[in-house]
C-alpha positions, 0 to 999 in steps of 0.5 A: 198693031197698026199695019200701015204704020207697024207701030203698037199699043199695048192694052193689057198685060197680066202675067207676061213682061212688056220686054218679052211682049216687045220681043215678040212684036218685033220678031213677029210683026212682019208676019202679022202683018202680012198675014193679017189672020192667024195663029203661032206657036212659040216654044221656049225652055220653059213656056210656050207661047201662043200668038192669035190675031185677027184684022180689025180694020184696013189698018189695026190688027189685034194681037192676042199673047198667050204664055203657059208653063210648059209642063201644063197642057193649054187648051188651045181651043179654049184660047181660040174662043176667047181670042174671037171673043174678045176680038167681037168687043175690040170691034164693038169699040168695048171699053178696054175695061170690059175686055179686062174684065174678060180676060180675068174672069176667063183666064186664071193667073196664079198667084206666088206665096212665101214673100214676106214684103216688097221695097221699091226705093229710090237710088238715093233710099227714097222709099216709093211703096211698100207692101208688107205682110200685115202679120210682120208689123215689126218690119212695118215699123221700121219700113223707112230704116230698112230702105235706107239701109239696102241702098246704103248696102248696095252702094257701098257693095258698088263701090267695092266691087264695082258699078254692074249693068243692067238688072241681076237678082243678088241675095242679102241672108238673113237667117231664115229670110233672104232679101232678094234685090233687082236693081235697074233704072236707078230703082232698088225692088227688094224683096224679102221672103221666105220661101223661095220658087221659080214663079216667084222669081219671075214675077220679082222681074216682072214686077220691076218691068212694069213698075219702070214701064208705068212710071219711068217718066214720073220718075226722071222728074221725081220731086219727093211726092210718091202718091202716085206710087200707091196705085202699084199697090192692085198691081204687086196683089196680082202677082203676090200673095202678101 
């Protein structure tokens, strides 16, 4: 974070949505600043927060967030040592591969099971990738029908009811799986499952946040070429169990 300019920049994110890491900035940026060294801690209903930061320069500080589950017990001093450490290579001007490689040998992000596949389509049932179970080559066959047909679903339920605003998770039965669907930014994030859990719901969030967040300008100018979708592939594998 810049201290003269109060603007930042977001290195690497894992496990923890960019709206949320905006929040937080915004909310703790002036003490940041001021401060230019410490540590907070913020309790939500079900995480808490930890902030560390260290002054670089006279004019960068690093800005270090930690999320844990409430019912888990961080080791703070843990964190702190590896806040220090990975501040040692922010000022050593390490590669900002190296610090990631720190933080996912040091810092375990869990996984979620029980999704079967992930659609992220486009408003007109354009599909930009999909991730399908490699057991479930029934639905991997007809990969570009099921896109065609959840944008069909969604639209005609839009006409009917109604255009709503911003992203509400709404559920599809099918049997014994659901297709759950995020709709924001004029992208469709579907995602049928199995089994149903509280991390794998936050992590259907995150991952339409960072899907947007990564390619939002792609995106607007969108021709039909969805090669540089396939790189989301390394992100939806962090989160998902597939």
């Amino acid at each position: 974070i810049s201290n003269t300019e109060s603007s930042y920049e977001t290195l690497f994110q894992k496990g923890i949505g960019v709206p949320l890491i905006q929040n937080i900035i915004e909310l703790y940026k002036k003490e940041i600043i001021t401060k230019k060294q410490g540590n907070s801690i913020i309790p939500l209903d079900d995480f808490t927060i930890f902030i560390q930061y260290f002054q670089n320069n006279e004019n960068t500080i690093s800005v270090i967030i930690y999320m844990e589950e409430k019912e888990r017990s961080a080791n703070f001093p843990k964190l702190y040592f590896l806040s220090k450490k990975i501040n040692k290579q922010v000022l050593s001007k390490a590669p900002v591969s190296e610090i990631v490689d720190v933080f996912e040998t040091e810092i375990e992000i869990p996984r979620s099971e029980g999704i079967i596949a992930i659609f992220i389509i486009g408003a007109t049932g354009s599909p930009f990738i999909s991730k399908i179970n490699e057991r479930r080559s029934n639905i991997a066959d007809h990969e570009v029908h099921i896109s065609g047909f959840i944008s069909a679903l969604l639209s005609f339920s839009n006409t009917i009811i109604g255009e709503e605003t911003g992203a509400k998770l709404k559920e599809i039965n099918f049997g014994n799986q659901q297709f759950y669907v995020i709709t924001k930014g004029n992208v469709i994030f579907a995602f049928l499952v199995e089994n149903m859990n509280s991390l794998l719901q936050r992590y259907m969030y995150l991952i339409a946040d960072e899907f947007l967040y990564q390619f939002k300008d792609y995106i607007k100018e969108f021709s039909g070429d969805v090669t540089p979708f396939t790189k989301f592939e390394k992100k939806i594998n962090q989160y998902f169990i597939i």
